[in-house]
VMD Tcl script that draws the C-alpha trace (Angstrom):
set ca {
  {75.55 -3.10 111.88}
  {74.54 -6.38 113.59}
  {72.73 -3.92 116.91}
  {71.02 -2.21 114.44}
  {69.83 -4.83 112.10}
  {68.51 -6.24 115.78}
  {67.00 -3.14 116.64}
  {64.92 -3.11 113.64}
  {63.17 -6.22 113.98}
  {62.08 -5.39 117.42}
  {60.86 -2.31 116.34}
  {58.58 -4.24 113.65}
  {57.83 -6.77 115.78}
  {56.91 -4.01 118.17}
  {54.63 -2.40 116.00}
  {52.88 -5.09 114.77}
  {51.83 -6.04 118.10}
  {50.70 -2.78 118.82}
  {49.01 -2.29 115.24}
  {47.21 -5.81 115.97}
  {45.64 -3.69 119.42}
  {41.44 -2.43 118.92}
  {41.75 1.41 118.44}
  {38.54 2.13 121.02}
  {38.90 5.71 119.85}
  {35.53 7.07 118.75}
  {33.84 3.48 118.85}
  {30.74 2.29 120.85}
  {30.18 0.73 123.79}
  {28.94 -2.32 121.82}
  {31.97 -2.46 119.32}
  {34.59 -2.24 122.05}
  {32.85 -4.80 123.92}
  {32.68 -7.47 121.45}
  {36.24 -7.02 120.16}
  {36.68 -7.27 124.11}
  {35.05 -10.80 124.07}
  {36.67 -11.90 121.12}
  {39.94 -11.26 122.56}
  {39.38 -13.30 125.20}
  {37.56 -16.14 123.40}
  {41.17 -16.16 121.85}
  {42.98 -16.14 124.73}
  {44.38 -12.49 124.65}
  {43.35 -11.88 128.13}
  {45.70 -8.65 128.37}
  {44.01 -6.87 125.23}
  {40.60 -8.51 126.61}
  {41.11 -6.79 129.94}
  {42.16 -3.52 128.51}
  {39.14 -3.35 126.13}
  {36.68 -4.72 128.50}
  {37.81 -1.83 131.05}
  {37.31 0.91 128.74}
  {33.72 0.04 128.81}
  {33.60 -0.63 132.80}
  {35.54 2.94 133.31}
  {33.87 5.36 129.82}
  {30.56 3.83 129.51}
  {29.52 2.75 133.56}
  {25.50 3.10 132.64}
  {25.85 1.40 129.79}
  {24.64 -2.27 129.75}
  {27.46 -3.53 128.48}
  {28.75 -2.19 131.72}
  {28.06 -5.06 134.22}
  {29.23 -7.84 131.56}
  {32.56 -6.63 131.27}
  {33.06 -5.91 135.59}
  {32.17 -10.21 135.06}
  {34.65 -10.85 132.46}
  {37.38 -8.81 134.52}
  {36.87 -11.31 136.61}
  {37.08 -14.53 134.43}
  {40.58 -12.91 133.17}
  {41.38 -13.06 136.53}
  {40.19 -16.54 137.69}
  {41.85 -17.84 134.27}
  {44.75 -16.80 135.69}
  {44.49 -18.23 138.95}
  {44.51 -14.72 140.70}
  {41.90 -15.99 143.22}
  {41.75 -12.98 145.11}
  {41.09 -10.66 142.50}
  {39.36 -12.70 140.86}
  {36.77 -12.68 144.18}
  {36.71 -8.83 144.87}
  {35.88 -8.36 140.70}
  {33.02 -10.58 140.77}
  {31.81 -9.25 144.04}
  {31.44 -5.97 142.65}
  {29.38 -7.34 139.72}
  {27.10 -8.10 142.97}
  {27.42 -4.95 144.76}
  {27.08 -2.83 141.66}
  {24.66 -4.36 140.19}
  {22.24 -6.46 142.23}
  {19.39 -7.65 139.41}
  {21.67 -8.06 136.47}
  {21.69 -11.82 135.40}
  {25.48 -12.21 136.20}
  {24.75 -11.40 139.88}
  {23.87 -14.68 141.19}
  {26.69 -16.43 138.67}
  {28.68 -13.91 140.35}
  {28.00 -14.48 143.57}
  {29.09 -18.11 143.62}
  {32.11 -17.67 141.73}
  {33.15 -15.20 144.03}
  {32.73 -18.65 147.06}
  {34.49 -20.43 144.52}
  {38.07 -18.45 144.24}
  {37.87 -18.65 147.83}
  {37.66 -22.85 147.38}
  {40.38 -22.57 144.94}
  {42.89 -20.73 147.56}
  {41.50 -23.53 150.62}
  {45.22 -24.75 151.46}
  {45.99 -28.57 152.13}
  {45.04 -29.44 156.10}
  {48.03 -29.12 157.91}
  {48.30 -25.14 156.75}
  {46.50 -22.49 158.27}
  {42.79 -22.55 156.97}
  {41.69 -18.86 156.96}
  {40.59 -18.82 153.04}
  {38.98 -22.68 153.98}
  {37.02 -20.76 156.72}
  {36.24 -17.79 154.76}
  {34.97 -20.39 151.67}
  {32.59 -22.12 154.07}
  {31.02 -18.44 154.70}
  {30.94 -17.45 151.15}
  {29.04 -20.37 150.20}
  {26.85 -20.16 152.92}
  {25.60 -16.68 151.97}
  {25.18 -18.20 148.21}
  {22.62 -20.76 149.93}
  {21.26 -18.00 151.81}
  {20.57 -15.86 148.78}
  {19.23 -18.68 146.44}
  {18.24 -21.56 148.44}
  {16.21 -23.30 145.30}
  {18.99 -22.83 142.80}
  {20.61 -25.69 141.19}
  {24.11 -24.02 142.21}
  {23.06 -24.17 145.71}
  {23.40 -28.33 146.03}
  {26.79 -27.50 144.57}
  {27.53 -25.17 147.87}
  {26.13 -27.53 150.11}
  {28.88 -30.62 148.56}
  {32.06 -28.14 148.88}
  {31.06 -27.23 152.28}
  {30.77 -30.60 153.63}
  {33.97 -31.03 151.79}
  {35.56 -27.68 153.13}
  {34.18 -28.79 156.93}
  {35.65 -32.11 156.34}
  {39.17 -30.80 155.47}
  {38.43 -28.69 158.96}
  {37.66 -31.31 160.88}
  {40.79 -33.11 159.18}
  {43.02 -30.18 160.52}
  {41.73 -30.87 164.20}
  {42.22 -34.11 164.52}
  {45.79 -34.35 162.94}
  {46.50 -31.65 165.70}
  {45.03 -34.02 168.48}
  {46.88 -36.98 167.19}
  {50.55 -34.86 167.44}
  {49.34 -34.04 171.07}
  {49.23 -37.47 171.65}
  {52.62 -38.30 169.45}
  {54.16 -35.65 172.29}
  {52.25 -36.77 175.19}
  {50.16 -34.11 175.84}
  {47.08 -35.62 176.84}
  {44.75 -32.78 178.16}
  {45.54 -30.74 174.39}
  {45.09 -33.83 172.60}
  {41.50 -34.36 173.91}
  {40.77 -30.54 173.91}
  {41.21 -30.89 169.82}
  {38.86 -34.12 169.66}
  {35.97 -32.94 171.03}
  {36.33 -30.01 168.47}
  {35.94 -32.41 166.13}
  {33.16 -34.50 167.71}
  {31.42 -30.65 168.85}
  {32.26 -28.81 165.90}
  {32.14 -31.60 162.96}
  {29.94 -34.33 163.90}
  {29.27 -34.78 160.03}
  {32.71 -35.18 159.32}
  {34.49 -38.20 158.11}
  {36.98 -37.95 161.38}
  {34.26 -38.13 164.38}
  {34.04 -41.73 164.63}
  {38.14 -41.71 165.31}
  {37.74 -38.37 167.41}
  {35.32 -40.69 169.88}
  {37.65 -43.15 169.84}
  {40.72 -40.73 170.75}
  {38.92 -39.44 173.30}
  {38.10 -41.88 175.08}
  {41.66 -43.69 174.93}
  {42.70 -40.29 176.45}
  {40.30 -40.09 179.02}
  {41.31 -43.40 180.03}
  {44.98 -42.40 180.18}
  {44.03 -39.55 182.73}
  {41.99 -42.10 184.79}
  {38.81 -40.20 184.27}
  {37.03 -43.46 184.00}
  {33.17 -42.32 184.60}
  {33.84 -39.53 181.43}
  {35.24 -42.45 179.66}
  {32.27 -44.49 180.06}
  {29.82 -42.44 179.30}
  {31.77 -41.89 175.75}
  {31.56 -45.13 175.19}
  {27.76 -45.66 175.77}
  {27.78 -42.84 173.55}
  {30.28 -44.21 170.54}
  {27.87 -47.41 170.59}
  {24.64 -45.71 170.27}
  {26.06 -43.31 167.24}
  {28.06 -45.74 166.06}
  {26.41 -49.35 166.09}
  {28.17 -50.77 162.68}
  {30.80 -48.42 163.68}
  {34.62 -49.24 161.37}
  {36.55 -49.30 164.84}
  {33.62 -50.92 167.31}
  {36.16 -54.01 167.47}
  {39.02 -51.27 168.48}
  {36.82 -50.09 171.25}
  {35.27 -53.69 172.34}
  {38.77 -55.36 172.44}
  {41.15 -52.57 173.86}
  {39.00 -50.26 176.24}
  {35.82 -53.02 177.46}
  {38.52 -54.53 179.53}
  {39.05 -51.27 181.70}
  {35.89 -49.91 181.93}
  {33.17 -53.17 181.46}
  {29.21 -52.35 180.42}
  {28.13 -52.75 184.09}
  {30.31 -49.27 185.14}
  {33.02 -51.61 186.91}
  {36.18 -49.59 186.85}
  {39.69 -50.95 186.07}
  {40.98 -52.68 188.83}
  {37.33 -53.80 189.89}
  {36.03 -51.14 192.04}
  {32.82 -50.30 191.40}
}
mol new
graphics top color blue
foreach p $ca { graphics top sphere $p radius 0.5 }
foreach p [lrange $ca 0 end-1] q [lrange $ca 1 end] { graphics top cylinder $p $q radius 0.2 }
display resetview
């Protein structure tokens, strides 16, 4: 008796939540849509998503059309499924160029690709992939206010790059590999000059090029470090542990000139 008195409430409870689900049978575009965005004002992303594809799939020319392919994708960036999220808004782009949500759209779209940038020391594919996203939002609306907003999370994104290649030159040196270790600093001083991590990349290099006894290179990077860095945070490190080897006037260590 106990199994069956069970059985019954799941049944209710069962039909309630189906009774509490929009019949879309026989309505409008415009009714199933806004039962669509009331669902998901309330948070019932799986009844929003099933409503707001009925329009996307029965009524494609209609203009409630584009709306809903955009709030497919807001059900999926609420729930942090980044790559969905980023193919859903894209086709709000690519099917429908000159609707309002197509520039909105188009940034969002960068953004899920932000959201899935790992930490530094992991492989940065979706950081890479970000950066180029962004870039084409720039590219697309230069004047927009969204497009300062691309500009910050790519010098952020770059930064977290640059980050990446100079913790790899740093282990180089931990394992005393010298010619890897300055291979990944001058990707940082080439490749991310704007990046918080050049200033140290110089300095790495130049430690390392002294370490291989490649004096005249060394040299040179220093004359370089002091006219792009003048006020530079680790001058003193460069005046106090590398002028002794390799002094102003091009004397090498050990005083041959």
């Amino acid at each position: 008796m106990k199994h069956h008195h069970l059985w019954a409430i799941v049944i209710a409870v069962f039909a309630v939540g189906c009774g509490s689900a929009f019949d879309a049978t026989g309505r409008s575009p415009r009714e199933i849509f806004d039962h669509a965005v009331a669902a998901f004002n309330d948070g019932d992303l799986y009844e929003a998503q099933r409503l707001f594809d009925i329009v996307r799939l029965q009524y494609p020319a209609s203009e409630f059309a584009p709306e809903a392919q955009f709030y497919l994708a807001e059900i999926s960036f609420r729930r942090q499924e980044y790559v969905v999220a980023s193919f859903n808004y894209s086709m709000v782009r690519r099917q429908y160029p000159t609707h309002r949500r197509a520039k909105e759209a188009l940034y969002k779209a960068a953004i899920c690709y932000v959201q899935l940038a790992p930490p530094y020391d992991r492989d940065q594919d979706y950081t890479r992939k970000a950066i180029v996203a962004l870039q084409d939002f720039i590219r697309e609306y230069p004047q927009d206010s969204l497009a300062n907003n691309a500009k910050n999370e790519i010098r952020r994104l770059r930064n977290h790059l640059a980050h990446r290649e100079f913790s790899i030159a740093e282990q180089y040196r931990v394992l005393q590999s010298p010619q890897s270790a300055l291979i990944y600093y001058e990707s940082v001083i080439e490749d991310y000059g704007d990046s918080d991590f050049v200033e140290a990349a110089f300095v790495g290099k130049i430690e390392v090029l002294i370490e291989l006894e490649r004096y005249d290179e060394a040299l040179s990077a220093v004359v370089l470090y002091r006219q792009l860095f003048p006020n530079g945070k680790m001058r003193d490190r460069i005046e106090q542990q590398l002028r002794p080897r390799i002094p102003l006037g091009g004397e090498r260590a050990g005083g041959k000139s």
